[in-house]
C-alpha positions as CSV (number, residue, x, y, z in Angstrom):
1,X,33.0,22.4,32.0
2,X,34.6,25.7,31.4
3,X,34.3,29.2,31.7
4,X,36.3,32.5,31.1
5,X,35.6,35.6,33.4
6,X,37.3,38.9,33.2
7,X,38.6,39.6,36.8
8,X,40.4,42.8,38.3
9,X,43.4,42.0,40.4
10,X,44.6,44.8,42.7
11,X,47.9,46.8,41.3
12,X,51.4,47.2,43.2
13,X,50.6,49.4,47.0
14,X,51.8,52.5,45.1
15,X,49.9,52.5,42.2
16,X,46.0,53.2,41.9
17,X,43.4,51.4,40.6
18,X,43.7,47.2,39.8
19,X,44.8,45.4,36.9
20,X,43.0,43.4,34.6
21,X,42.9,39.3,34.4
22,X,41.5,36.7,32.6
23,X,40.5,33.7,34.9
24,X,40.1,31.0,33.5
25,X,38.4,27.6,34.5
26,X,38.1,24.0,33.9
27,X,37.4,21.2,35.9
28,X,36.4,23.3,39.0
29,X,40.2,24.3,38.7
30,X,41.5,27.8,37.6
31,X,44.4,30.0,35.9
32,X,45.1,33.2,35.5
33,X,46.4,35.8,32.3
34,X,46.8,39.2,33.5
35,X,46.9,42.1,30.9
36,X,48.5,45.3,30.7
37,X,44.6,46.6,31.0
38,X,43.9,49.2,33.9
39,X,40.6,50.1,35.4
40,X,39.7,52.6,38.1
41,X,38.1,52.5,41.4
42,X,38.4,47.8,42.0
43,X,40.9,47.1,45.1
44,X,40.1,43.5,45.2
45,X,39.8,41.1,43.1
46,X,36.1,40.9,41.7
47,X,35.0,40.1,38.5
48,X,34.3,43.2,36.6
49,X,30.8,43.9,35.4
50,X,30.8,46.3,33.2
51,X,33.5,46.9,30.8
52,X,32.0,50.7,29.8
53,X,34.1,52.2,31.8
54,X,37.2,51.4,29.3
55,X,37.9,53.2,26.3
56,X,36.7,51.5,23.4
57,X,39.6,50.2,21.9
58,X,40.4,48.2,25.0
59,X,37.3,47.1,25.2
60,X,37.4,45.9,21.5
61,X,41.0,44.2,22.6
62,X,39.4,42.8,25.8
63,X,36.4,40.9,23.7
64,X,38.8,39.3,20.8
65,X,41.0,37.9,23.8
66,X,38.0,36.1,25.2
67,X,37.1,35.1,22.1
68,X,40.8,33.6,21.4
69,X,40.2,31.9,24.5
70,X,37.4,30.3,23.9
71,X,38.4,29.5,20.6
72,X,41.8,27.9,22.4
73,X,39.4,25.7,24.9
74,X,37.0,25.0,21.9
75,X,40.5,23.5,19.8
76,X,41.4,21.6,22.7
77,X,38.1,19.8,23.8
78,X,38.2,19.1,19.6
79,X,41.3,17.1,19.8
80,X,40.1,15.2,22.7
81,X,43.0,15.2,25.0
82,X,42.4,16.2,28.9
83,X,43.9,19.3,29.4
84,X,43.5,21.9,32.1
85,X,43.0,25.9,32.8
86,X,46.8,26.3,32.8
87,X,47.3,24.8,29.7
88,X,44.5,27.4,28.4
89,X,46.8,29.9,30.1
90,X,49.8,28.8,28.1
91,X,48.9,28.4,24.9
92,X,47.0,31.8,25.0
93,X,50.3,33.1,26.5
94,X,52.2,31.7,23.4
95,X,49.9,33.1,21.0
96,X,50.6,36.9,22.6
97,X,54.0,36.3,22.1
98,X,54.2,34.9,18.6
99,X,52.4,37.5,17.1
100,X,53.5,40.5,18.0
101,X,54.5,42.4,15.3
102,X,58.3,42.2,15.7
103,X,58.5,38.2,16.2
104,X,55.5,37.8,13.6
105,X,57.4,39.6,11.1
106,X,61.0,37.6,11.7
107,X,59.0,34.5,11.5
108,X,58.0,35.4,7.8
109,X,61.7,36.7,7.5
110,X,62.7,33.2,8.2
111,X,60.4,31.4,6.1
112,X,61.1,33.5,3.2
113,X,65.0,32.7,4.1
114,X,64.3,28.7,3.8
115,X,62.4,28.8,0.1
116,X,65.0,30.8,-1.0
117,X,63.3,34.1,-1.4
118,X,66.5,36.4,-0.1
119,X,65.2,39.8,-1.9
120,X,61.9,39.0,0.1
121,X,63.4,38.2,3.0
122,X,65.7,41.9,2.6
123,X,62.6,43.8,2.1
124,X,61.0,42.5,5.1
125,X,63.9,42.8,7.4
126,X,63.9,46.6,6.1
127,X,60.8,47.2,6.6
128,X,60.9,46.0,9.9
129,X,64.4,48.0,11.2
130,X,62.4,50.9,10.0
131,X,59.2,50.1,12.6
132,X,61.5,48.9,15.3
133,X,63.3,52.7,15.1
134,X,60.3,54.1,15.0
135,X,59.0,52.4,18.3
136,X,61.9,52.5,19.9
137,X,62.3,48.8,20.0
138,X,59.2,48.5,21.7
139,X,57.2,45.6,20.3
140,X,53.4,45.3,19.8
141,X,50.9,42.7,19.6
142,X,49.3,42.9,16.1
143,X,46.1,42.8,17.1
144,X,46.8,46.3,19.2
145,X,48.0,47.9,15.4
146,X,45.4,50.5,15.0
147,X,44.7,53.3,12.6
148,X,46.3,56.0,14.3
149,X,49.3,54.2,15.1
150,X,50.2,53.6,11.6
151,X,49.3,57.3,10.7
152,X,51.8,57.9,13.2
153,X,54.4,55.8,11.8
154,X,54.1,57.8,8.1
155,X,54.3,61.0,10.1
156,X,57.4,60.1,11.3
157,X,58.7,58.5,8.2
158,X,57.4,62.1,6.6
159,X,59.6,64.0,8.9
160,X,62.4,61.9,8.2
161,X,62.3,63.3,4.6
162,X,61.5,59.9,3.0
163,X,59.7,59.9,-0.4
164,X,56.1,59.1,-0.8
165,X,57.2,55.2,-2.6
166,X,59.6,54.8,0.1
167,X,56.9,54.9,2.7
168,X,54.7,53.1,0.4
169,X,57.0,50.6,0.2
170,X,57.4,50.0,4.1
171,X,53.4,50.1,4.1
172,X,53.1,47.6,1.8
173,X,55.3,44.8,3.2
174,X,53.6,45.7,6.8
175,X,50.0,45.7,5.4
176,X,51.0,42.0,3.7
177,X,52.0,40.8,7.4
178,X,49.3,41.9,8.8
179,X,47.1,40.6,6.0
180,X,48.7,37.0,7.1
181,X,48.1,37.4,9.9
182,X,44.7,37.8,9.6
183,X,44.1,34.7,7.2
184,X,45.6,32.6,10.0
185,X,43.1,33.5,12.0
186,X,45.4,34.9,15.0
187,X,44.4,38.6,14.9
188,X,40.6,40.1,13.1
189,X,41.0,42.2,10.4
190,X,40.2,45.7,11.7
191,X,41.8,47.4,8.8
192,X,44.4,49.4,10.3
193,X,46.3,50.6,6.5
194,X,43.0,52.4,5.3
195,X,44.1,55.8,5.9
196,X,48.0,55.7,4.5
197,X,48.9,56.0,1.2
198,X,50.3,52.7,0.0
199,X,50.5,53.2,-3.7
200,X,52.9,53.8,-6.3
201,X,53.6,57.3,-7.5
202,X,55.4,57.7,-11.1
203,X,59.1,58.1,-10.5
204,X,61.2,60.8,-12.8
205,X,62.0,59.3,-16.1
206,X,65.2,57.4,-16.1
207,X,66.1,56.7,-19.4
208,X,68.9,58.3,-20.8
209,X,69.5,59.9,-25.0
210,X,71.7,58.2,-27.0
211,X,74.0,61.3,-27.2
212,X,74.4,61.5,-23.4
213,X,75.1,57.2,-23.3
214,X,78.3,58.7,-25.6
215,X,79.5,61.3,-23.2
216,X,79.4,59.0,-20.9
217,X,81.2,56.4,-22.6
218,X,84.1,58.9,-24.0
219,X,84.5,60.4,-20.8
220,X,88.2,60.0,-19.4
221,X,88.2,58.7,-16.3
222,X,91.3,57.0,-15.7
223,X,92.8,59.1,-13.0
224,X,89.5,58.2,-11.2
225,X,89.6,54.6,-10.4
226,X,86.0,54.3,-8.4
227,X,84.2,56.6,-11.0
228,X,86.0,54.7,-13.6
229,X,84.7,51.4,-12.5
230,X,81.4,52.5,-12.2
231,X,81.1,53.8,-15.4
232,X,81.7,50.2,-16.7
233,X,79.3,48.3,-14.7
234,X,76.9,51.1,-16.2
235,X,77.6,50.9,-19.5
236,X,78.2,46.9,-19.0
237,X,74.4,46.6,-17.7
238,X,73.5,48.7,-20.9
239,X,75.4,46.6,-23.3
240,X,73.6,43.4,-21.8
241,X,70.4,45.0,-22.5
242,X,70.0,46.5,-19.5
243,X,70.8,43.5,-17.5
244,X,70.0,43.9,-13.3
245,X,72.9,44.8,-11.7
246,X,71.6,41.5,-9.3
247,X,71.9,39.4,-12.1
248,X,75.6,40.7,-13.1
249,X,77.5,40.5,-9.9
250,X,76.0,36.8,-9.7
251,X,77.0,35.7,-13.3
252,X,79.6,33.3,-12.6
253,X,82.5,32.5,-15.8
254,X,80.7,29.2,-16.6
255,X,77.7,31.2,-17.5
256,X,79.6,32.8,-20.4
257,X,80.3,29.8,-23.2
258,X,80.6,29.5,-26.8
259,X,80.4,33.6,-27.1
260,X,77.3,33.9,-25.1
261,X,75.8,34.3,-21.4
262,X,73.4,32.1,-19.8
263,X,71.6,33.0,-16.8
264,X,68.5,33.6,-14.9
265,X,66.7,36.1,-13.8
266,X,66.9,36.8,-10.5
267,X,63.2,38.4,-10.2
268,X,61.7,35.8,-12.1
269,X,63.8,33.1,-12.6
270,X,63.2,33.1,-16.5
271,X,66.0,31.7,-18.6
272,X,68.0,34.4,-20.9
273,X,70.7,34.2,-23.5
274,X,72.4,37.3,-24.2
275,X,75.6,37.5,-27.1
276,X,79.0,38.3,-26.1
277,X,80.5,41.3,-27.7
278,X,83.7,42.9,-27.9
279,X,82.4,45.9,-26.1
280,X,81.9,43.3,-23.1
281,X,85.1,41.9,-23.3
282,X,87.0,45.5,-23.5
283,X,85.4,46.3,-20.2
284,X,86.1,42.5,-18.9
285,X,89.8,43.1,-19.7
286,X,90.6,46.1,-17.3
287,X,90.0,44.5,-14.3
288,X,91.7,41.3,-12.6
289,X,89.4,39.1,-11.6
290,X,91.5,35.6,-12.5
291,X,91.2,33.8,-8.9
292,X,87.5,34.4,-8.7
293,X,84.6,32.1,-9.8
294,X,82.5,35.3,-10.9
295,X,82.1,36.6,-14.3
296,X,82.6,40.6,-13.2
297,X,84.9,42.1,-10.7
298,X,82.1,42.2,-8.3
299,X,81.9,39.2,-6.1
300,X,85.3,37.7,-5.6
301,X,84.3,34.1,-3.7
302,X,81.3,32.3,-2.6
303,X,80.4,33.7,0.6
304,X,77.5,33.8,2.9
305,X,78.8,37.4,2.6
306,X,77.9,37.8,-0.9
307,X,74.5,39.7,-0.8
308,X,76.1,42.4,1.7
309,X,78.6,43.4,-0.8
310,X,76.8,43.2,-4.0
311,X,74.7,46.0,-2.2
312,X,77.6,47.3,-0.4
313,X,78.8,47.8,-4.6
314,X,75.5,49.0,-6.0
315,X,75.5,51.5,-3.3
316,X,79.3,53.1,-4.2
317,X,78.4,52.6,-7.9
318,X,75.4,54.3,-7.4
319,X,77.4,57.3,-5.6
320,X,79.8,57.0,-8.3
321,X,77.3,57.8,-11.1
322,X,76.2,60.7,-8.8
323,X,79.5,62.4,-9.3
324,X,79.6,61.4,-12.8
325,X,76.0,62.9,-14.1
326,X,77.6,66.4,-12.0
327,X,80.7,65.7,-14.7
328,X,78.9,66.0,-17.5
329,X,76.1,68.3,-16.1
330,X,73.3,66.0,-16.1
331,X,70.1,67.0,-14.5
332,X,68.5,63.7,-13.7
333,X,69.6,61.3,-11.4
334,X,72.4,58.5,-12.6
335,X,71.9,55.1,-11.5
336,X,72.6,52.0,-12.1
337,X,68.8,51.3,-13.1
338,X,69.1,53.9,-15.6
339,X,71.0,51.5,-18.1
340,X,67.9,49.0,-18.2
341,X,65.6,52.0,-18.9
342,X,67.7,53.6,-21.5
343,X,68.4,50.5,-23.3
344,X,64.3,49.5,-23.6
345,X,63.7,53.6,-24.5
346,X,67.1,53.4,-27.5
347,X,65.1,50.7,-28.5
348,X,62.0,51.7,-29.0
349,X,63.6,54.8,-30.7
350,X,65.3,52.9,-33.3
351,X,61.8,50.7,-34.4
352,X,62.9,47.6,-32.5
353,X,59.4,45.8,-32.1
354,X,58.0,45.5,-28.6
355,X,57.9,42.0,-29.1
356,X,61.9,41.8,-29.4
357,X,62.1,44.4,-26.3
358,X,59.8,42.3,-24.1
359,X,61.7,39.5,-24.9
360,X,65.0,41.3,-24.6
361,X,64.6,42.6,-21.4
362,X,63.4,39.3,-20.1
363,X,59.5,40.9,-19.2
364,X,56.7,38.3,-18.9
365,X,54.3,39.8,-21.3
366,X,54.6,42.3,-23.7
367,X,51.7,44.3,-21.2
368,X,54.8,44.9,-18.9
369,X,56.7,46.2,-21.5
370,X,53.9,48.4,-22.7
371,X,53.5,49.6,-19.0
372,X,57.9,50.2,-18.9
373,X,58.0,52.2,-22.1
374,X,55.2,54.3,-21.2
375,X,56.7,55.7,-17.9
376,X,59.5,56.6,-20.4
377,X,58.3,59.0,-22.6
378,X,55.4,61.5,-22.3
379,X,56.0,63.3,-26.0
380,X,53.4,62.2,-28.2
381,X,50.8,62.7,-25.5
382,X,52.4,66.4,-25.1
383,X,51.9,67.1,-29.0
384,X,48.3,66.3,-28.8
385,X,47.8,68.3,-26.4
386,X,49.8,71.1,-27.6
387,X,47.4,70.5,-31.0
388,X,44.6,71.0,-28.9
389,X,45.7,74.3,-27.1
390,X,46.9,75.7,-30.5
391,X,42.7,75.0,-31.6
392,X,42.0,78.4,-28.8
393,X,44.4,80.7,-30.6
């Protein structure tokens, strides 16, 4: 027979009121799990009759622990084994400590890690550095995540002048934690994402004019190495159809045979084939990069190291192209990603069918390729609607 009774057990001398404890028993014999619960006005321990005078979020947290312990005595008379009321106190125990948010989260990291999905695994571990600042390194048990601490979470990210995706994004990946959580049945869904924003807003277009790919390309950058460099790998990604910068610091020189590259997607693991030009090579030949089993002067050995410093690259490239769009007085941002948009928007401009872009760009469907080109250009809808406006005058 067993039982679970909620219990106050008196605090330290100097503090007021009593702490409260789960006891459990089985077998006439009993155990004890103390919270972080307080409740006024109990100096012994007595079971506690009435849990109304707790605000109702701990009470909600009090009921779905007795439930988890019921549910862990329920699991344990199942399998048939004897067991006893400190074993209940354990395994409940183990369950508040892998679940908290931090150690639930690095668990996913982990398993993302072992099947091989690194960029999951990188988006996870970001997303978590960014709640661990913003609780000070103090952990939490998921099922304590309310509402109004996640509201408080995109305040502070708001304050920190992050844009509206950014804190989407970090929503997002802690929403889909959360969510697995819940489908393993270790914390009940209570909905605590319903009141921040977790979409996707549309981002400034990125593709760049023909004419402006040219001034970039004459530009004479030779008595500036860095800028020079990442000019290249810009107009590299372009010429290779707006190849991910991903993909091209991972192209190794067996990848490029018989005048063409072979690779795979990192995003989606689909197989492309892209032709080797001169305008490739030309770039390929200013750079030394003889002793390395990579393609581009990017990576320069395999090492566990590698990820680090193809970001650590993207990120001075990416501040590179800064300095270059102030060269030629660009308005827009310059980055890296630009190249893939420009190349699918030149495209499109010079009546290459969607079906050859999809296919170029390495999309799934030509719906994603629809949904890419769109974001690009806004024109025809703006001469409708300037045909309309014209119809009042």
């Amino acid at each position: 027979m067993s039982s679970v009774q909620i219990v106050s057990v008196p605090a330290l001398p100097e503090s007021s009121g009593a702490i409260i404890s789960y006891r459990i028993t089985h077998n006439h014999k009993s155990a004890s799990v103390l919270t972080e619960f307080k409740i006024q006005g109990h100096k012994s321990a007595t079971a506690v009759g009435s849990l109304n005078v707790l605000p109702q979020d701990v009470r909600t947290r009090i009921r779905a622990d007795i439930d988890r312990l019921h549910s862990i005595i329920s699991t344990l008379e199942y399998r048939g084994f004897d067991f006893s009321a400190n074993d209940v106190a354990d395994e409940f125990n183990r369950y508040l400590t892998d679940y908290t948010l931090y150690n639930y989260i690095r668990s996913l990291i982990f398993h993302f890690k072992r099947r091989g999905k690194i960029r999951t695994s990188e988006t996870y571990t970001s997303a978590l550095n960014s709640f661990m600042q913003f609780r000070r390194g103090a952990d939490i048990h998921l099922r304590c995540l309310t509402n109004a601490i996640v509201e408080e979470y995109e305040d502070y990210l708001n304050r920190r002048g992050l844009v509206p995706n950014t804190i989407s994004f970090y929503m997002r990946i802690l929403r889909a934690a959360y969510n697995r959580a819940v489908e393993d049945h270790a914390v009940e869904q209570t909905y605590p994402f319903k009141r921040v924003y977790t979409g996707i807003d549309n981002t400034v277009k990125r593709a760049l004019p023909i004419s402006v790919l040219r001034r970039i390309r004459e530009l004479d950058l030779t008595r500036q190495p860095s800028l020079e460099y990442a000019r290249d790998m810009f107009l590299l990604s372009f010429y290779m159809r707006g190849m991910s910068f991903i993909d091209m610091a991972f192209l190794r020189k067996t990848d490029l045979c018989n005048g063409t590259i072979c690779y795979r997607r990192h995003k989606t693991g689909r197989l492309l084939i892209v032709r080797w030009t001169s305008e490739m090579q030309n770039i390929l030949n200013r750079y030394n990069n003889a002793h390395s089993p990579y393609l581009l002067p990017v990576l320069s050995a395999d090492s566990s190291r590698n990820r680090s410093v193809y970001r650590n690259t993207a990120y001075n490239i990416n501040r590179g192209l800064k300095a270059i769009a102030r060269l030629i007085g660009l308005k827009m941002p310059l980055t890296l990603y630009c190249a893939r948009h420009s190349w699918a928007s030149v495209a499109r401009a010079e009546g290459v069918p969607l079906s050859v872009i999809s296919e170029g760009m390495g999309h799934r469907t030509e719906c994603t390729t629809r949904i890419y080109l769109a974001s690009l250009d806004t024109s025809a809808v703006d001469r409708a609607n300037n045909a309309i406006l014209r119809l009042l005058y």
